[in-house]
N, C-alpha and C positions, 0 to 999 in steps of 0.2 A: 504494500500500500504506500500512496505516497503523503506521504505527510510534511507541510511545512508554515514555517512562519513569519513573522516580521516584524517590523517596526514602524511608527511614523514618525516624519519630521515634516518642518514646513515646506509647502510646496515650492516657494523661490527658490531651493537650491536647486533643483531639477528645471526649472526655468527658466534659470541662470546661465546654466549649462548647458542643457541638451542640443544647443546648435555649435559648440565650442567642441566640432571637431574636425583636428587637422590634417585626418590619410581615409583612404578607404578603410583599411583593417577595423579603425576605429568607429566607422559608422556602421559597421557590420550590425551591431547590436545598438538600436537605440533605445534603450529604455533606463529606466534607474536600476539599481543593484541593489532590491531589497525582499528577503525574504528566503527562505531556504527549506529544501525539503525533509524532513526531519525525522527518518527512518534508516534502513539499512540499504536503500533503494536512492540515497540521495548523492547528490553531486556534491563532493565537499573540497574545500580548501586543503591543500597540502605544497610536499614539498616541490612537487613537479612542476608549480610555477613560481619556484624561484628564477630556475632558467629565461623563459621568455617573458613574465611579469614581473622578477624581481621580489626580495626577499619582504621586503616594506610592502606589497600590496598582501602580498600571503598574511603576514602578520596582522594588518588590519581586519582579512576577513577570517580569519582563526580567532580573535579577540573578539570580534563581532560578526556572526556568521548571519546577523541578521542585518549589518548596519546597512544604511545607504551608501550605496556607489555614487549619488550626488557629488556627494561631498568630497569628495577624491576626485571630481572630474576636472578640476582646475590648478591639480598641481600633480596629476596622475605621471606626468609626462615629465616629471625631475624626481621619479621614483630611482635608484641605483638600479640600472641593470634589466628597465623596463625596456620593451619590445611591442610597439602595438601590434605592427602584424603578424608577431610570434604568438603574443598574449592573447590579443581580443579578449578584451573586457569587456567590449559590449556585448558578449558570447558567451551566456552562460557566466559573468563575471572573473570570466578569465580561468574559472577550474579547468582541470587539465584533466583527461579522460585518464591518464597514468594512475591520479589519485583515485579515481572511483571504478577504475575496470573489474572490480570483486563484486562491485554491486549493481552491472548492468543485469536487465530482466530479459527474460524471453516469454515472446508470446508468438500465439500463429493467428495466420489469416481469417478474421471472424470470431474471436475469441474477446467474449465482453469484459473487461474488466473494472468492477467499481472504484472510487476515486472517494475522498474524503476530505473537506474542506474547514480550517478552524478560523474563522475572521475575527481580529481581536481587534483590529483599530476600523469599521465602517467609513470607507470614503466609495461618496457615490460614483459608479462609473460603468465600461464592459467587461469583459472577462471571455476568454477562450483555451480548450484545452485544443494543444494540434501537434499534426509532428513535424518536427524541420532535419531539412537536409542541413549537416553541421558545415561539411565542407564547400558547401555554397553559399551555407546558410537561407536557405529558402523555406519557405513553407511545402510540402507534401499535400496534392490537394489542398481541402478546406478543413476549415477546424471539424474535431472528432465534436466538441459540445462549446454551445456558446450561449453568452449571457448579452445580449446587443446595447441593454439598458439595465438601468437599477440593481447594479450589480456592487454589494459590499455597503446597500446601505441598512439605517436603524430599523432591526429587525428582518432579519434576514430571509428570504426563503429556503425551504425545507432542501430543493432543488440545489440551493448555491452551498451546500454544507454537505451533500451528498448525492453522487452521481455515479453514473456509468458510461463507459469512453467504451468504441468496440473497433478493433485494429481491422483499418482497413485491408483490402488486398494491395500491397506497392508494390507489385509483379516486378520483384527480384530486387526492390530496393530497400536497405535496414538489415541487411542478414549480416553484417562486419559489426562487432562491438566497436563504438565509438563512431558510424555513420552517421546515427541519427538519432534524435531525443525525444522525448515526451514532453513537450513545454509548455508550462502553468504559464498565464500571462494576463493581469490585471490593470488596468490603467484608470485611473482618476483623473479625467480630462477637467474635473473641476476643482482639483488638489493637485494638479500636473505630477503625478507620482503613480511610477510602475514599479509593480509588483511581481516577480518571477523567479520561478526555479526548474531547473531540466532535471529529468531522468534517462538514463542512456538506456537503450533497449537494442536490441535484436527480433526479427521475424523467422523463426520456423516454419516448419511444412506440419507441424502439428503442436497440439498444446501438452503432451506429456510431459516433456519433461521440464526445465525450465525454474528458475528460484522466485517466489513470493510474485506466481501468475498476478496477484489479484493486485492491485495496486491504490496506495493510502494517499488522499492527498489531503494536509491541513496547511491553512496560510493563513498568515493574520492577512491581514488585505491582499491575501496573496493570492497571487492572480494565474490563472491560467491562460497563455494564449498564446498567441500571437502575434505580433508586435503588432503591434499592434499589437504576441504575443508572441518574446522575446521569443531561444534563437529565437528567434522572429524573425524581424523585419528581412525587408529584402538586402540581401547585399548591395551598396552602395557600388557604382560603376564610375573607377576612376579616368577618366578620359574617356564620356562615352558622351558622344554627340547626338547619338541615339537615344540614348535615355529619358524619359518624363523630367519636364523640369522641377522648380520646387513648388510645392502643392499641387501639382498636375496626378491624374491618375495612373497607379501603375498595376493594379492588376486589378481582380475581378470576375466573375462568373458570367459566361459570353465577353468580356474583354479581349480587344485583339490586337490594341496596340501597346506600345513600349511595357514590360516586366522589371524593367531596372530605372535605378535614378540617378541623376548626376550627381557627379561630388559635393560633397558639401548635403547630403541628403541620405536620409533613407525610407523603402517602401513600408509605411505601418496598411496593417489592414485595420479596416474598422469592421467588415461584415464581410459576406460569403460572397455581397457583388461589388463593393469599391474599395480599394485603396488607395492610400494619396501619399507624396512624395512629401516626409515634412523633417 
């Protein structure tokens, strides 16, 4: 199960920041860095990103495995030994599949799996469970569940604290531990503050065998999605003149033109039919 949680702080710091970035690597992941999954199944902080993160981000999020990445995002970049396009901390917060390769899951094609959600700070907004391709960083398909509205506010529904996600068929893609995640992804468009945490998984050709099938997911505002729901967003496209510019549409259901964005941007979805370059 995936279980995670979080924290809040004020929204300026995420509003501060989130257009304050300077390579692709780094717009890979837009969203804030709060929240984490809190089981045997979770993506954790270790030492495998000292290498391409640097020993000072590990440390921040070992000490606060819930804190905000806001607040790091303005001096992220005079960390010793930081690497964004090693790291991507917009990716999952820069964990490194090294630290969590014992606790990827497997499931097969069609295999429901319930999800479990703990909201402990209510900020209104949407939420989606989805899976993303890591090394592109893209979304797979459309989200597995999603919340379009009213998502994390006072008084929750039955729905947003407990659910069931059921793994699509990605005819042949996800079967490499560390391809692709399960990404929780929450956003507060009214407290400018996201919420997310990945789970690394694998697909099989059947569901026997496999550790902890079913999967827990608690978050204090933690959100599921993507990016709209982190991995989320689309990867940012360095030098692409092709690309949607900023706030133009980049993907979507019947959507036929541009899937990437220019630099200095990245694809959030908001729903199953638009996304925008923000």
């Amino acid at each position: 199960m995936f279980e995670s949680t979080g924290k809040t702080f004020p929204g300026r710091y995420w509003q501060a920041h989130m257009r304050k970035r300077n390579s692709p690597a780094q717009t890979r992941r837009a969203y804030g860095l709060k929240g984490t999954i809190r089981d045997e199944v979770n993506h954790v902080p270790g030492t495998g990103m000292d290498g391409p993160c640097g020993s000072t981000w590990r440390s921040i999020q070992q000490n606060d495995i819930d804190g905000p990445g806001q607040l790091a995002f303005a001096s992220i970049n005079q960390y010793a030994n930081y690497n964004a396009q090693a790291c991507h901390v917009f990716l999952c917060k820069g964990y490194q599949f090294s630290d969590s390769s014992g606790s990827a899951q497997r499931y097969s094609a069609g295999q429901t799996v319930p999800c479990r959600y703990t909201i402990r700070a209510p900020h209104p907004g949407y939420a989606n469970v989805s899976i993303v391709d890591t090394a592109k960083n893209r979304l797979i398909g459309f989200p597995l569940h999603s919340w379009p509205s009213n998502f994390a506010t006072h008084g929750n529904t039955a729905d947003q604290l407990s659910f069931s996600i059921t793994i699509p068929n990605l005819n042949g893609r996800c079967t490499q531990p560390g391809e692709c995640v399960i990404q929780h992804h929450w956003l507060s468009d009214l407290a400018d503050q996201t919420y997310q945490s990945c789970v690394d998984f694998t697909v099989g050709e059947s569901s026997g065998g496999g550790r902890n099938p079913s999967v827990t997911t608690a978050r204090t505002t933690t959100a599921v999605m993507t990016t709209a729901t982190t991995r989320g967003a689309t990867t940012t496209q360095a030098a692409a003149t092709n690309c949607a510019v900023m706030y133009g549409q980049c993907d979507g259901r019947s959507f036929t033109g541009p899937t990437c964005c220019q630099s200095g941007s990245a694809c959030w979805v908001s729903n199953e039919w638009y996304s925008q370059c923000l």
